[in-house]
TIMI-2910 file (N, C-alpha, C, CB; in pm, 1 decimal, decimal comma, always signed):
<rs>
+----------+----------+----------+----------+----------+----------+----------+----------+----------+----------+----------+----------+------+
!      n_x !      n_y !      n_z !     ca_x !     ca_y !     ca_z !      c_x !      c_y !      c_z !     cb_x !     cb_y !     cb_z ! resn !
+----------+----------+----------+----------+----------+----------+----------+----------+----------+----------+----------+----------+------+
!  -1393,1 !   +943,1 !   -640,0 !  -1482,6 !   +886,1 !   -735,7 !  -1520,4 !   +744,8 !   -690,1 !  -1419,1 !   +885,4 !   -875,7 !  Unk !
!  -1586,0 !   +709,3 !   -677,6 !  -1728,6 !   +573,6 !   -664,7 !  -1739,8 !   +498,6 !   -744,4 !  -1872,2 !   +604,2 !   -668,0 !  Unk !
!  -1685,4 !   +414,5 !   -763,9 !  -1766,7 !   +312,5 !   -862,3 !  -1828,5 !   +154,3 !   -779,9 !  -1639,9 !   +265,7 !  -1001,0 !  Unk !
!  -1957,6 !   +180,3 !   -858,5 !  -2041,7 !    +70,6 !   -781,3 !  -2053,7 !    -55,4 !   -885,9 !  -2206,6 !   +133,0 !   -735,0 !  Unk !
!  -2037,7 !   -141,9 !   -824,0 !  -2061,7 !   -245,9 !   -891,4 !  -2137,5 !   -392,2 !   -830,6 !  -1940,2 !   -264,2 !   -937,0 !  Unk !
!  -2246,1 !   -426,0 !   -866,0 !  -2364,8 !   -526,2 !   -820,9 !  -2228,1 !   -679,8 !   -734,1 !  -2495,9 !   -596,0 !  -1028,2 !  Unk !
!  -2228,1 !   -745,4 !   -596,6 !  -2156,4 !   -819,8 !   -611,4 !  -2200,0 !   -943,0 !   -675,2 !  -2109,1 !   -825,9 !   -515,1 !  Unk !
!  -2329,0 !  -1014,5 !   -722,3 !  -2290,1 !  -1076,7 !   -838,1 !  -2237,7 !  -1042,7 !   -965,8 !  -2365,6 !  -1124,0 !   -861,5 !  Unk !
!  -2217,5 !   -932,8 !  -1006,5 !  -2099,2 !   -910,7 !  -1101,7 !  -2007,4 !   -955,9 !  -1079,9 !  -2059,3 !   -807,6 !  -1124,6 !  Unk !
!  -1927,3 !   -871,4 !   -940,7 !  -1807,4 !   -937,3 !   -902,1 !  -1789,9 !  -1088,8 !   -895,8 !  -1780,4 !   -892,4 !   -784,4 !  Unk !
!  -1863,1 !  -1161,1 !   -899,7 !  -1870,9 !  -1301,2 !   -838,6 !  -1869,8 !  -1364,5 !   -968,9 !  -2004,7 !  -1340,9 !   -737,1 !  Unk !
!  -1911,3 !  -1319,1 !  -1025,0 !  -1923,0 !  -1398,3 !  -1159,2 !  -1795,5 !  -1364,4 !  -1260,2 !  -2071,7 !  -1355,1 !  -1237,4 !  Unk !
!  -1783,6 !  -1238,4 !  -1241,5 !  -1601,8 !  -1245,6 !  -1310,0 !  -1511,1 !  -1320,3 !  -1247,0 !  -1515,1 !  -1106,5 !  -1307,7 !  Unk !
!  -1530,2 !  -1357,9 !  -1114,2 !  -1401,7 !  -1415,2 !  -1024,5 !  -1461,9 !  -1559,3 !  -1090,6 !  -1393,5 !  -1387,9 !   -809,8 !  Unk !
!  -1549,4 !  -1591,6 !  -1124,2 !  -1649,3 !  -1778,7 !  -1119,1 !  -1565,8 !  -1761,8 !  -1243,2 !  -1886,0 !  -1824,2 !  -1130,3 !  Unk !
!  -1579,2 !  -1684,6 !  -1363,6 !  -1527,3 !  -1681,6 !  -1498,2 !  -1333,2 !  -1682,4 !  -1530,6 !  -1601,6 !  -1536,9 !  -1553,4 !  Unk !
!  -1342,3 !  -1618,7 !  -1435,4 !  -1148,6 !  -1612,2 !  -1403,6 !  -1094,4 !  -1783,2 !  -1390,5 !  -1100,0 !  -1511,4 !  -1197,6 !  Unk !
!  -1150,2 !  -1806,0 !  -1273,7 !  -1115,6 !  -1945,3 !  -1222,0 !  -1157,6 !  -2023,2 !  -1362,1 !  -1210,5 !  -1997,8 !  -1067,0 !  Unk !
!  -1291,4 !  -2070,4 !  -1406,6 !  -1245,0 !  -2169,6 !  -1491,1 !  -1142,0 !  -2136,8 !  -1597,6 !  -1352,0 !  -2221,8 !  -1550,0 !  Unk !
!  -1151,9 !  -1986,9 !  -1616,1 !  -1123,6 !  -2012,7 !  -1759,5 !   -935,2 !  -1996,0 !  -1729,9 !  -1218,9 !  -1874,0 !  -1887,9 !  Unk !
!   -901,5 !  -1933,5 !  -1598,7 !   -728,1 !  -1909,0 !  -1620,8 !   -652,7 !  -2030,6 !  -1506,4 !   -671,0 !  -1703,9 !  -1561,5 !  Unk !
!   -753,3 !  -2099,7 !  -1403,6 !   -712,2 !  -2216,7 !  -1299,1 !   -740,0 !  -2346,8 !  -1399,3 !   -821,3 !  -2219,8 !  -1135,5 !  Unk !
!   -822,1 !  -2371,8 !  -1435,0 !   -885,2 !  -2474,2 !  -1530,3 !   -969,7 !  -2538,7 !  -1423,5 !   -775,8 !  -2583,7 !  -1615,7 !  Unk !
!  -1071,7 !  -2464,2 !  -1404,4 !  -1154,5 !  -2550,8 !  -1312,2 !  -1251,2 !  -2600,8 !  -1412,4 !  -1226,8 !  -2472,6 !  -1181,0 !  Unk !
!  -1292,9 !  -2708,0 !  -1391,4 !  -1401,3 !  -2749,4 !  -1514,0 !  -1519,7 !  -2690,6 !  -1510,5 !  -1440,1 !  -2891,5 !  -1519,7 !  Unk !
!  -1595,1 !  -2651,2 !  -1601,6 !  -1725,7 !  -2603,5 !  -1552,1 !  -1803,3 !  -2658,1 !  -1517,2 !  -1783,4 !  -2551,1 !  -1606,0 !  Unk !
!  -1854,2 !  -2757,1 !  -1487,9 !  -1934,0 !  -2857,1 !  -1413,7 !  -1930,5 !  -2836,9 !  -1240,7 !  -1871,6 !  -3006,9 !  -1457,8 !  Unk !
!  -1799,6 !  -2857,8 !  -1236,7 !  -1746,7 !  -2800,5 !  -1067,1 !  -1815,6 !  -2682,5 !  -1046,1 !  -1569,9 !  -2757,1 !  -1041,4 !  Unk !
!  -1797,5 !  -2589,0 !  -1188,9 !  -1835,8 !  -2463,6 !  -1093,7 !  -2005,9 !  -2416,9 !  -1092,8 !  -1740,3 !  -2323,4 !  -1154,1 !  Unk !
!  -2061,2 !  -2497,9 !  -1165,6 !  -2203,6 !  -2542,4 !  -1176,9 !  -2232,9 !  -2591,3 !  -1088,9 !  -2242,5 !  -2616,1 !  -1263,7 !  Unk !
!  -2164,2 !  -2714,1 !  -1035,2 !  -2257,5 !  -2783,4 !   -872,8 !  -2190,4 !  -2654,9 !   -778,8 !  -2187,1 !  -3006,8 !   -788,5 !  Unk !
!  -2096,8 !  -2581,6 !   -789,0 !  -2075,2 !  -2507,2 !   -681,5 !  -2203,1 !  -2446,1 !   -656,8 !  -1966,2 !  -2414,6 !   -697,0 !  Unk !
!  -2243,9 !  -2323,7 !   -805,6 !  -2337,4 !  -2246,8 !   -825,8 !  -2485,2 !  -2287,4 !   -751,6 !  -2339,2 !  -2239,1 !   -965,8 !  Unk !
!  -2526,7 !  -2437,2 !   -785,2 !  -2635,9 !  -2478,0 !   -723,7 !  -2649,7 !  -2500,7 !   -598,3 !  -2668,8 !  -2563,7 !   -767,7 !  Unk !
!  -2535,9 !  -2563,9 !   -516,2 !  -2495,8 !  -2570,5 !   -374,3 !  -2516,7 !  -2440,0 !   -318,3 !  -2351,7 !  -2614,4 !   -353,8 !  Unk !
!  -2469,9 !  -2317,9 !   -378,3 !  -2477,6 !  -2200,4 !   -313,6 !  -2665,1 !  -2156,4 !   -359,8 !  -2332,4 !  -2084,7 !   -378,3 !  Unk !
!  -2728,7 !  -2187,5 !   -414,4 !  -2854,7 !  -2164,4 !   -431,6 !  -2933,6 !  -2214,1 !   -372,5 !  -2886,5 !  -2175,7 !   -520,5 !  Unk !
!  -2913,0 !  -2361,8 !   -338,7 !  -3026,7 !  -2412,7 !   -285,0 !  -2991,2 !  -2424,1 !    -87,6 !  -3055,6 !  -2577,3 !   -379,2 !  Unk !
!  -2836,1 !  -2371,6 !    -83,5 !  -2817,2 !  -2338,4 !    +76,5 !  -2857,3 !  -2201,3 !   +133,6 !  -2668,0 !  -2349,9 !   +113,7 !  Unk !
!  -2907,2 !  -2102,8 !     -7,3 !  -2972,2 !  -1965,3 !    +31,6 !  -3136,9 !  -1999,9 !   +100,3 !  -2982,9 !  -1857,1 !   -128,5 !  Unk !
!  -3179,0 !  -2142,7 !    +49,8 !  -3305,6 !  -2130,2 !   +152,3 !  -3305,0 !  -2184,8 !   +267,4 !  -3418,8 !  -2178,8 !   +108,1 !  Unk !
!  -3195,1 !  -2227,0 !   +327,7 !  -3151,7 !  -2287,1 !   +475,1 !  -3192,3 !  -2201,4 !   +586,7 !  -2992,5 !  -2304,6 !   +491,0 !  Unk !
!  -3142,9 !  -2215,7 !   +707,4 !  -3184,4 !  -2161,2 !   +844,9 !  -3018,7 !  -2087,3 !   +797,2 !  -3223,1 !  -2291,5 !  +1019,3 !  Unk !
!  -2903,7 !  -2062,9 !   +771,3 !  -2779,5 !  -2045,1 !   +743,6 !  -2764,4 !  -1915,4 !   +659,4 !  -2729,3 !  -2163,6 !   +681,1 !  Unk !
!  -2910,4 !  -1876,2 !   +556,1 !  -2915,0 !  -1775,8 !   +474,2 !  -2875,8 !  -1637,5 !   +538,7 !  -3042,6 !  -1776,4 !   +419,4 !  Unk !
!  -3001,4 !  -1592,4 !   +673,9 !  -2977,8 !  -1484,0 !   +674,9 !  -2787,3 !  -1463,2 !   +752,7 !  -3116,3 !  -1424,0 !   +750,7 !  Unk !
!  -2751,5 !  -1514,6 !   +830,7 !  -2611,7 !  -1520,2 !   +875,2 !  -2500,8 !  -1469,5 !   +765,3 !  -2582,6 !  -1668,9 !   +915,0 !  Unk !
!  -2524,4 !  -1548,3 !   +618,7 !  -2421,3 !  -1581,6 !   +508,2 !  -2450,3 !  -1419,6 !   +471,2 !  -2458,6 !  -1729,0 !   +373,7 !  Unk !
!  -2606,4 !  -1343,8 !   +459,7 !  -2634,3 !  -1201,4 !   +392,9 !  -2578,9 !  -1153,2 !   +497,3 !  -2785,6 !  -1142,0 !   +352,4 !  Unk !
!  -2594,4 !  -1180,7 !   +629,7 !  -2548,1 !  -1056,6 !   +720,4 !  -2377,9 !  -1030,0 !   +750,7 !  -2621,6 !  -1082,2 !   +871,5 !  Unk !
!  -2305,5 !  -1160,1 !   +712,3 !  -2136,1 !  -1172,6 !   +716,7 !  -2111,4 !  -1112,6 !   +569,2 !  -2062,3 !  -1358,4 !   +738,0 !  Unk !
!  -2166,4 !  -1132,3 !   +481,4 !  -2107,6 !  -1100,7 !   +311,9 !  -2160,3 !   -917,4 !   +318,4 !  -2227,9 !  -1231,8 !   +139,6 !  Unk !
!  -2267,8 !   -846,4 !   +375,2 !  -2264,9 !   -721,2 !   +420,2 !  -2173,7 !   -649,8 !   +521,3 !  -2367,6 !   -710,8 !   +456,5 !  Unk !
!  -2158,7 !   -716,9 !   +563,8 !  -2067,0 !   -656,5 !   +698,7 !  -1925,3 !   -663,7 !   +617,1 !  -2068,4 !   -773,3 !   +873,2 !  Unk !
!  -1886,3 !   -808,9 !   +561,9 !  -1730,1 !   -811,3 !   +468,3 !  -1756,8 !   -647,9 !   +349,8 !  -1717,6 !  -1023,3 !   +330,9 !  Unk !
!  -1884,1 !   -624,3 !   +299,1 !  -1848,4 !   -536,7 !   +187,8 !  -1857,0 !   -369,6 !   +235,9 !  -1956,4 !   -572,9 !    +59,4 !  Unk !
!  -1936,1 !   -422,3 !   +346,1 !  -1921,2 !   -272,0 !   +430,6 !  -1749,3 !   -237,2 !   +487,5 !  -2038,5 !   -285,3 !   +595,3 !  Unk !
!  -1701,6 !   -316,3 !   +521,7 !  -1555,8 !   -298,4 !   +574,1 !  -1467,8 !   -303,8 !   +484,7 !  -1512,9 !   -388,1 !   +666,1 !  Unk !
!  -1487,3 !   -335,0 !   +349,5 !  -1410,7 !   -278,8 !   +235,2 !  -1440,8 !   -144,6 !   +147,8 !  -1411,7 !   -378,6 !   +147,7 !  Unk !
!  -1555,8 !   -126,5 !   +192,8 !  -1617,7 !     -2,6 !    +87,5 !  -1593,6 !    +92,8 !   +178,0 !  -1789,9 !     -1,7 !    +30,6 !  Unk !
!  -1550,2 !    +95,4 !   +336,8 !  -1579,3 !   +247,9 !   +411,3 !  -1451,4 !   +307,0 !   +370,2 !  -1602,9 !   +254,1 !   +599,5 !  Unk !
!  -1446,1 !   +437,8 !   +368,2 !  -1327,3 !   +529,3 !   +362,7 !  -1250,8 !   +559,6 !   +463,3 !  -1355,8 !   +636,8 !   +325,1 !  Unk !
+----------+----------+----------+----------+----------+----------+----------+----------+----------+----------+----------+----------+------+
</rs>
């Protein structure tokens, strides 16, 4: 059995875990959030899609 799940889902329960059971403040995890948004339009983007595919491909194969 399969279950699929979007990885910003995943990402956002792990973002929600951390503040709410590490005590990260949410502010931290707000400039994180934007840091990771505005480094998706860099020369660095396609590399970060092609390593975070390749990491979910090598966990998802059977």
């Amino acid at each position: 059995m399969n279950i699929t799940l979007p990885l910003v889902l995943v990402l956002g329960i792990g973002a929600w875990a951390t503040v709410k059971f590490l005590g990260i403040r949410l502010w931290v995890a707000a400039l994180i959030a934007l840091f990771g948004f505005y480094l998706a339009g860099t020369f660095l983007a396609p590399l970060i899609d092609q390593t975070t595919r390749s990491g979910v491909d090598a966990v998802s194969t059977k």
